[in-house]
C-alpha positions in Angstrom: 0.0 0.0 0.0 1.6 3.2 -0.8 1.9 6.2 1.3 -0.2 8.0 -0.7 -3.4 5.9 0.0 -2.6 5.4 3.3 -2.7 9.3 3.5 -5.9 9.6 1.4 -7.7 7.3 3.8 -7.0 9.2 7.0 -8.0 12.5 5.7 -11.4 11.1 4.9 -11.6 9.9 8.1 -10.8 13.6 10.0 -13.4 14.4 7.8 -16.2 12.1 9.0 -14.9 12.6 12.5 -15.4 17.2 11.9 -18.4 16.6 10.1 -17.6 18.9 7.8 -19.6 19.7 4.7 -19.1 19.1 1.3 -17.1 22.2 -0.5 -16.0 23.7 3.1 -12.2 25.2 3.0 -9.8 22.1 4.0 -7.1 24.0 6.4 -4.4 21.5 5.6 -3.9 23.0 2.9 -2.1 26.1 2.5 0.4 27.8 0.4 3.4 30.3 0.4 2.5 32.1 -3.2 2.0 35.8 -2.8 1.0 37.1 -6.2 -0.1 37.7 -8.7 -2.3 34.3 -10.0 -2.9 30.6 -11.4 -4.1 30.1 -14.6 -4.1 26.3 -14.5 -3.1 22.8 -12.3 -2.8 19.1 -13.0 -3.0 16.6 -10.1 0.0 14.4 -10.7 -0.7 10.6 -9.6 1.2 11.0 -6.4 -0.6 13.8 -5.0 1.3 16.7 -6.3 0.2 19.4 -8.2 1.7 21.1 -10.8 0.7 24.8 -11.1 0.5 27.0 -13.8 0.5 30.6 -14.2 2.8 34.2 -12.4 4.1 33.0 -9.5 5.9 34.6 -6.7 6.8 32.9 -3.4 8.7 33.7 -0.2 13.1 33.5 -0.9 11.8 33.6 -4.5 12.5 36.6 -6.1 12.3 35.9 -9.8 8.7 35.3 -11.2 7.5 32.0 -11.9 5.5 30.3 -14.8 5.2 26.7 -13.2 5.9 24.9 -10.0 5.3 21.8 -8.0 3.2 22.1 -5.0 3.3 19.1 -2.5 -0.5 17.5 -1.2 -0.3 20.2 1.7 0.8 22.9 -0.5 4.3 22.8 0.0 6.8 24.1 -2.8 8.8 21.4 -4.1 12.2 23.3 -5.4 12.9 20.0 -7.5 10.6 21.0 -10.6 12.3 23.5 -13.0 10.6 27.1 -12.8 10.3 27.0 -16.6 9.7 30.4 -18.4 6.9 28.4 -21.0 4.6 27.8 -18.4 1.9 30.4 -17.1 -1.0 29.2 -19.1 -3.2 26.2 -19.8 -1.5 22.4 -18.5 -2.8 19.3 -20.6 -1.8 15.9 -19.8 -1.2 13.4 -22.3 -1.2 9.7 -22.1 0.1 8.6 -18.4 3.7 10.5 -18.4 3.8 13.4 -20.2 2.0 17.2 -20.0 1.5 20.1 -22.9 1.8 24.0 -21.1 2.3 27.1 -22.6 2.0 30.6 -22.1 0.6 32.8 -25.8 4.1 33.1 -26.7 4.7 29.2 -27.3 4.0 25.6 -25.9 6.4 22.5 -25.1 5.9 19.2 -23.7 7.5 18.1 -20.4 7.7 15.3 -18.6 5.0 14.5 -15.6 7.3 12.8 -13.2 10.4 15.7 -12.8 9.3 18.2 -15.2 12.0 17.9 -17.2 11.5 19.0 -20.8 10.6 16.8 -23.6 13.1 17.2 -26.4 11.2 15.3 -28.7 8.6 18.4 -28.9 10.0 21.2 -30.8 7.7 24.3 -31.6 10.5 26.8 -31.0 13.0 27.8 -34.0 10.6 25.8 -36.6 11.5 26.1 -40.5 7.8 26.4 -41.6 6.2 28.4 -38.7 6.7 31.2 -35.8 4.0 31.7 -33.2 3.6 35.3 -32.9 0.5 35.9 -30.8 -0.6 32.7 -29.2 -4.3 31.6 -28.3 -5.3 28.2 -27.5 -3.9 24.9 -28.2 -5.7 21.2 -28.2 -4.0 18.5 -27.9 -5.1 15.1 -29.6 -4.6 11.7 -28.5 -1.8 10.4 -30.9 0.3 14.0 -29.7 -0.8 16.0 -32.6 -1.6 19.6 -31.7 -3.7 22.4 -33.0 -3.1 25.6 -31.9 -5.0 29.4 -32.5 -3.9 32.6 -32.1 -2.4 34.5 -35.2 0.6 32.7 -35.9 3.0 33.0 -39.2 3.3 30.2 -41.5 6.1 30.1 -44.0 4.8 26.8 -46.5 5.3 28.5 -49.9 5.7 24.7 -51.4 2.1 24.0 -50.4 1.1 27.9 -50.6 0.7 28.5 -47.1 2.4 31.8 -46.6 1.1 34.2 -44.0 -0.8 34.9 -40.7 -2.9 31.7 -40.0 -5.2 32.0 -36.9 -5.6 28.1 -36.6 -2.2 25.6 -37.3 -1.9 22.4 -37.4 1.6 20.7 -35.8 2.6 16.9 -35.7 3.6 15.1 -32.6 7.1 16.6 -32.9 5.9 20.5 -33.4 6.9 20.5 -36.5 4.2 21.4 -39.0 1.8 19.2 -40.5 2.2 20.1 -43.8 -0.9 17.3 -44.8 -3.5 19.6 -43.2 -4.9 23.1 -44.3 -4.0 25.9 -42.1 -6.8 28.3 -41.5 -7.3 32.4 -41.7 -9.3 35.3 -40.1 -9.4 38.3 -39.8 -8.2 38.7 -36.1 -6.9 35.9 -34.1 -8.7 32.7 -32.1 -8.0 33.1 -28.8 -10.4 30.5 -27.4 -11.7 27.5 -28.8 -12.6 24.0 -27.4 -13.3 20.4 -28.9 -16.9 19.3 -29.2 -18.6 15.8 -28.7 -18.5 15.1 -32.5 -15.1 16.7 -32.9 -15.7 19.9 -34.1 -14.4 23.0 -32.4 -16.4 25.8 -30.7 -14.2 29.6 -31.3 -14.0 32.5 -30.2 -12.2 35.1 -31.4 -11.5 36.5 -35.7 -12.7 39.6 -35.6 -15.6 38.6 -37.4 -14.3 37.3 -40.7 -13.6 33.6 -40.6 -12.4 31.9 -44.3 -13.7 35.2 -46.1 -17.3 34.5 -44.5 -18.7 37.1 -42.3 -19.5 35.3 -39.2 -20.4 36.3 -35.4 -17.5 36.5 -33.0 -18.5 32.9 -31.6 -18.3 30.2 -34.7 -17.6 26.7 -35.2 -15.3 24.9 -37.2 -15.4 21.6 -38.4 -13.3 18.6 -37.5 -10.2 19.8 -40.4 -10.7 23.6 -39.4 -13.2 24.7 -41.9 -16.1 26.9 -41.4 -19.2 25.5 -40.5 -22.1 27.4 -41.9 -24.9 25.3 -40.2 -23.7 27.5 -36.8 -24.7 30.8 -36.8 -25.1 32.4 -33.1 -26.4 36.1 -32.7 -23.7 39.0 -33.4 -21.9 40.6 -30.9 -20.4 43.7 -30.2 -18.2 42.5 -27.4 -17.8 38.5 -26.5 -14.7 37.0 -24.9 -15.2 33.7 -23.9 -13.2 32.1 -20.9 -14.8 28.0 -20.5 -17.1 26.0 -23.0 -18.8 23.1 -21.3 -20.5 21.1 -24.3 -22.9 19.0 -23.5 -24.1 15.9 -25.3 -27.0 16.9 -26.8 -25.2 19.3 -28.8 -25.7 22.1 -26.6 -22.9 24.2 -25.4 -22.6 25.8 -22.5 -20.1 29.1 -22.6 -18.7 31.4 -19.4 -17.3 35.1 -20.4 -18.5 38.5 -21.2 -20.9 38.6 -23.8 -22.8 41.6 -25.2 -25.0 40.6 -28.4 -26.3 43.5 -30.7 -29.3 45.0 -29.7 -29.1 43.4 -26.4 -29.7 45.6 -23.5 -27.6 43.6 -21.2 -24.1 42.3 -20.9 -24.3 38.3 -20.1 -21.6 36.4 -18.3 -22.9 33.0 -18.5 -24.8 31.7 -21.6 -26.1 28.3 -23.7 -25.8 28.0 -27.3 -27.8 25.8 -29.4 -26.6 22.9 -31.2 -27.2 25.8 -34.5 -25.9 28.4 -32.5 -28.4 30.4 -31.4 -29.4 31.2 -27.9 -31.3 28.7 -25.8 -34.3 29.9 -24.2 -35.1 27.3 -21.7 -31.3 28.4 -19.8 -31.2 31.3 -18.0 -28.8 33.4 -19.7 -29.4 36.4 -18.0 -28.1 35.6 -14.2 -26.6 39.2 -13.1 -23.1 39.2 -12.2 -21.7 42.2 -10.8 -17.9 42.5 -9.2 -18.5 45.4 -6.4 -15.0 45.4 -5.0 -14.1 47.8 -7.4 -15.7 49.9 -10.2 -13.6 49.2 -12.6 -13.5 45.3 -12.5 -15.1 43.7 -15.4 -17.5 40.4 -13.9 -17.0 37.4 -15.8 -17.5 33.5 -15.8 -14.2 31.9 -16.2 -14.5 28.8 -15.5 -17.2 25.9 -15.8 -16.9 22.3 -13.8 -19.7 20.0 -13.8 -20.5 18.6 -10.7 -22.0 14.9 -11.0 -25.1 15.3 -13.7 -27.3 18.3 -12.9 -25.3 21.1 -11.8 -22.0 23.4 -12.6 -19.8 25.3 -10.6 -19.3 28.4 -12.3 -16.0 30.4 -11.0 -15.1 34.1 -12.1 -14.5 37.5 -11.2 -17.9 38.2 -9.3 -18.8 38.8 -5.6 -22.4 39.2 -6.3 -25.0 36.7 -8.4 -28.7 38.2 -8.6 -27.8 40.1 -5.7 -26.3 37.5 -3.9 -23.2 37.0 -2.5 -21.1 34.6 -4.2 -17.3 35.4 -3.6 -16.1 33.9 -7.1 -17.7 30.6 -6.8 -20.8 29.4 -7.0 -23.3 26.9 -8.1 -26.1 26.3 -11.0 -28.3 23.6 -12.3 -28.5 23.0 -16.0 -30.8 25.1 -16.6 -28.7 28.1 -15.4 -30.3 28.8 -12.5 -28.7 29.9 -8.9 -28.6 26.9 -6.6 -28.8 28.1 -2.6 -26.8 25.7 0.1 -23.3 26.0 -2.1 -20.7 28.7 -1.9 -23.1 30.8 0.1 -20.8 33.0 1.5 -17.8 36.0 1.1 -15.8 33.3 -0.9 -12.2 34.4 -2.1 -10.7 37.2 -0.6 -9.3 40.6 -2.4 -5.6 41.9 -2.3 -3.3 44.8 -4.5 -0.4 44.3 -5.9 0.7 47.9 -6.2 0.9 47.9 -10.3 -3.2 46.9 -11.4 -5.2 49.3 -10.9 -7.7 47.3 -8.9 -8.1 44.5 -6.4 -6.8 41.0 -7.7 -10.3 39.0 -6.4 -11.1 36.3 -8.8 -11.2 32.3 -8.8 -10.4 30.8 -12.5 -11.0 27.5 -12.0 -12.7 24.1 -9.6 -11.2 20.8 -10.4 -11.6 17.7 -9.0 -8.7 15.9 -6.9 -8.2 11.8 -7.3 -9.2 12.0 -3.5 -12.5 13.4 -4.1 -11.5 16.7 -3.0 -11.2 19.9 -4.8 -8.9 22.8 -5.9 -10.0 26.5 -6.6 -7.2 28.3 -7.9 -6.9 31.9 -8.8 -5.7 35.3 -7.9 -6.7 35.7 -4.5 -6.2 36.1 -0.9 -8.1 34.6 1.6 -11.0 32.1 1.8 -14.5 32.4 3.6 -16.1 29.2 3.1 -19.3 30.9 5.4 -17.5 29.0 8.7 -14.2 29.0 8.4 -12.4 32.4 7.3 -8.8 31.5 6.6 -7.2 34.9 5.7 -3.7 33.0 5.2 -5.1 31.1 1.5 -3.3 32.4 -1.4 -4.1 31.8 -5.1 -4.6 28.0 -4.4 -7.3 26.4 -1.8 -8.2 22.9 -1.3 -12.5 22.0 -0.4 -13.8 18.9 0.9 -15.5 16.5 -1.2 -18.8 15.5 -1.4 -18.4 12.5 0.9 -17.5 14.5 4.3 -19.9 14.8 6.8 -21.9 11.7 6.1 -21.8 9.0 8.9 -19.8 6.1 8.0 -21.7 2.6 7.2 -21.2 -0.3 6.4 -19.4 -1.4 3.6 -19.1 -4.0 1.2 -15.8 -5.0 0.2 -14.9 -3.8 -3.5 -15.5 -6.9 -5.8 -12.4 -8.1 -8.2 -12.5 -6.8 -11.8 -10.6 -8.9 -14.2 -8.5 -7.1 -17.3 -6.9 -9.6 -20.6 -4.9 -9.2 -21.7 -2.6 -6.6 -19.6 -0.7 -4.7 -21.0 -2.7 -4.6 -24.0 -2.2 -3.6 -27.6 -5.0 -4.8 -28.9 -8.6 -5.3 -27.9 -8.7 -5.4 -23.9 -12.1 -7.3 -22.3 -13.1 -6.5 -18.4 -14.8 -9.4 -16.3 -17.4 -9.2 -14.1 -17.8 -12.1 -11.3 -21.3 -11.7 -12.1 -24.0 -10.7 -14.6 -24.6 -6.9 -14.4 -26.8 -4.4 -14.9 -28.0 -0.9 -14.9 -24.1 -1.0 -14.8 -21.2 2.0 -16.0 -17.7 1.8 -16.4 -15.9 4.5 -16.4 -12.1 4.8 -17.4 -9.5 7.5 -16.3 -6.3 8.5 -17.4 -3.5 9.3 -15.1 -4.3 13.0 -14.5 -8.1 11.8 -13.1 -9.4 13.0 -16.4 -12.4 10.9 -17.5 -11.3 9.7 -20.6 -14.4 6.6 -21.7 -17.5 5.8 -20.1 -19.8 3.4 -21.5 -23.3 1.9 -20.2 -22.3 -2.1 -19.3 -23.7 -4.9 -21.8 -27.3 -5.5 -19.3 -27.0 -9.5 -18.2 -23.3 -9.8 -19.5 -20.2 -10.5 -17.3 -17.8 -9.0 -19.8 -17.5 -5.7 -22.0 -14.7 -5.2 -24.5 -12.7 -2.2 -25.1 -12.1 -1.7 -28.6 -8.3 -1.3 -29.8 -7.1 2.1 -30.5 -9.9 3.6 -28.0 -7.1 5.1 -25.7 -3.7 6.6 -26.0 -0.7 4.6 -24.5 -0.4 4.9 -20.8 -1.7 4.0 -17.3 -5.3 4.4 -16.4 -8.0 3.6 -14.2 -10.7 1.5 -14.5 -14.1 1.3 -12.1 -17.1 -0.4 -12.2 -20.3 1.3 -10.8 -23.5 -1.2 -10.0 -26.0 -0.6 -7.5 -23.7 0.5 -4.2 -20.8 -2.1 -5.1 -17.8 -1.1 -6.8 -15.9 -3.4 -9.1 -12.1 -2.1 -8.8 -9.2 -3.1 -11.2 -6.2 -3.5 -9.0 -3.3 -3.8 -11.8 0.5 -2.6 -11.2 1.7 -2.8 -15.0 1.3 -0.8 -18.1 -2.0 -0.1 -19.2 -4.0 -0.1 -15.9 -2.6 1.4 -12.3 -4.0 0.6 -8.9 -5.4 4.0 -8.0 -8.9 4.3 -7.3 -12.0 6.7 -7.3 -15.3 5.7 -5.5 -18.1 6.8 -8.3 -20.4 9.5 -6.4 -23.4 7.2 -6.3 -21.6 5.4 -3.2 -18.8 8.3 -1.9 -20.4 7.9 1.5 -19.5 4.5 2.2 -15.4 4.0 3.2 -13.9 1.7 0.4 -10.3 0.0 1.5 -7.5 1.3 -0.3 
């Protein structure tokens, strides 16, 4: 059993034993980082975090674009303080990680940090980034990225300022793909269920097309004219949060011609227009300073009928929400979450307002969370903990539940392991009104599938992941079907599924 389970277990104890509730402040938690703010984090398996964004910390005088925190918030000095970091972190497969920062991206390794030399986007024959957006990465390494970046192809006439690129696994450019113009650069854009891209950005001209400020491509980057949201004056979109029905679900600044208000969180319809069952007109305001601009900025769904939303707001329909807070799908304000001052406000002496904003809630492999921001301070409504800075941790949804009785977890076969191939999971038993769900090494939830109803086994096709460790569970009816597996594809680490967090599984 490795010390990290061991320490996951007893924190969940303390937690039964406070009876504390579910998204309260954890005070175990705690970090040195002064200013100025986190854009990004990634769990790593072992319980650290690697954090993205402008750091500064205590005996640290240089600024920072990436360092390691330790599972109480400790600075590990061993990760390099890489310049490229400071934006969005995206793992890939079970070793590696993609960061950047608008002026360029590289690919490090997960375990030290150390760089990946066999990524190159820097010094590039065919293409410079100039002013960088976005970037998705794709299973096999590949990477798209927006912005407005130069392209120098003349052999297959690609010469100019491209606003969406395509590079190969290397960062060199793929020179089989067609690069894609506008007018103005993509600074946001996010992959879609069917693998078409959501975008924000242009400047209104997309492939020669007139288009509203929020578009969609298709899967190869061209325009699709089957989207076509409402104009907009102003729009600058933070977090998408598509949803499966073809619905998005999109957290910014919005103001759409003609529109008497100024929206913060909105739905789009699978054609693009506004939905009018979601209630896109929540007001946000930010009154800690007149000059701060309230925004959504970030999106997490929590299990399958509500979001935390996080942003630069202190007050939702007039109430306070201290950047966090909670909705259902339909966009309404939930009550009994995040009711309370939330993060706290502090100056740096060069903006000319208040840093006061959370950017983003993600889940830890514990069942806890992170918030992460520019802030200092917490108020979770109990506990005010005026010592939190830029990075908090909240308890899970399984604290403050009395502890029953448990079953143990029941064995879940894998053949063969390590697969290349085809790989089939066996039940001891017939199941049904059964899931499975697969994570990759980060946590991320990378396949879920409904269970074959009466069958004992369900095959994963080959080619359905990337290379690397992940973990497999089994939901069915309070029992939990765990994969415990040291090599290759599938690791031991496991994640009770939310339908039976209360109950204590052995680790």
């Amino acid at each position: 059993m490795s010390l990290r389970k061991l320490t996951v277990a007893a924190l969940w104890a303390a937690t039964v034993a406070a009876a504390q509730q579910p998204f309260d402040l954890d005070p175990n938690f705690r970090t040195t980082i002064q200013q100025q703010g986190i854009g990004s984090i990634l769990e790593r398996p072992d319980g650290e975090i690697i954090v993205s964004g402008s750091m500064y910390y205590p005996s640290q005088f240089d600024l920072r674009g990436g360092i390691l925190l330790t599972a109480d918030g400790a600075v590990n000095s061993t990760f390099p303080a890489y310049g490229y970091m400071g934006g969005k972190i995206v793992p890939w497969g079970a070793d590696r990680f993609y960061a950047g920062n608008g002026q360029g991206i590289r690919r490090s390794w997960l375990d030290d940090g150390a760089l990946d030399n066999n990524f190159n986007a820097l010094n590039q024959p065919l293409y410079s980034i100039f002013q960088g957006g976005d970037f998705h990465v794709f299973p096999d390494g590949r990477v798209l990225i927006s912005g407005l970046d130069q392209v120098r192809d003349s052999v297959r006439g690609f010469v100019g300022w491209y606003s969406l690129i395509w590079l190969n696994n290397d960062g060199s450019l793929d020179t089989t793909r067609i690069h894609r113009q506008s007018e103005g650069p993509i600074v946001r854009f996010k992959e879609l269920p069917d693998g078409k891209f959501i975008c924000n950005g242009s400047g209104g001209m997309v492939q020669g097309r007139n288009v509203s400020i929020l578009f969609r491509v298709d899967s190869d980057g061209a325009l699709d004219t089957t989207f076509n949201a409402p104009f907009l004056d102003y729009c600058y979109t933070y977090s998408y949060h598509p949803q499966s029905d073809g619905k998005v679900v999109c957290g910014g600044r919005y103001h759409f011609v003609g529109s008497p208000d100024t929206l913060s969180l909105i739905r789009l319809l699978p054609d693009g227009q506004l939905d009018p069952t979601f209630n896109n007109h929540l007001a946000f305001r930010s009154t800690y300073h007149h000059l701060a601009t309230p925004s959504v900025l970030g999106i997490q769904p929590i299990g399958p009928d509500k979001l935390a939303i996080t942003g630069s707001f202190d007050q939702i329909d007039g109430e306070t929400r201290g950047g966090i807070a909670m909705v259902d799908t339909a966009g309404n304000l939930l009550d009994g979450y995040f009711n309370s001052n939330g993060c706290g406000a502090y100056e740096d002496g060069f903006q000319q307002y208040p840093y006061k904003f959370i950017v983003g809630i993600t889940p830890a492999m514990d069942e806890s969370y992170y918030i992460y921001g520019a802030y200092h301070g917490y108020d979770d409504g109990t506990t005010n903990d005026t010592s939190q800075r830029l990075i908090s941790r909240l308890y899970g949804l399984n604290v403050g539940i009395h502890e029953q009785e448990a079953d143990q977890p029941q064995p879940l076969q894998i053949a063969p392991n390590p697969s290349a191939g085809s790989t089939v999971f066996s039940a001891p038993a017939p199941l049904s009104n059964t899931e499975l769900y697969i994570h990759d090494g980060s946590g991320r939830l990378v396949w879920q599938v409904e269970w074959p109803a009466g069958a004992e086994q369900y095959t994963l096709p080959a080619g359905a992941l990337a290379p690397g460790a992940y973990v497999v569970r089994v939901a069915h009816a309070g029992t939990v079907l765990t994969c415990k597996c040291p090599v290759d594809l599938f690791s031991t680490i496991f994640k009770p599924p939310k339908e039976v967090a209360a109950k204590h599984y052995p680790v």
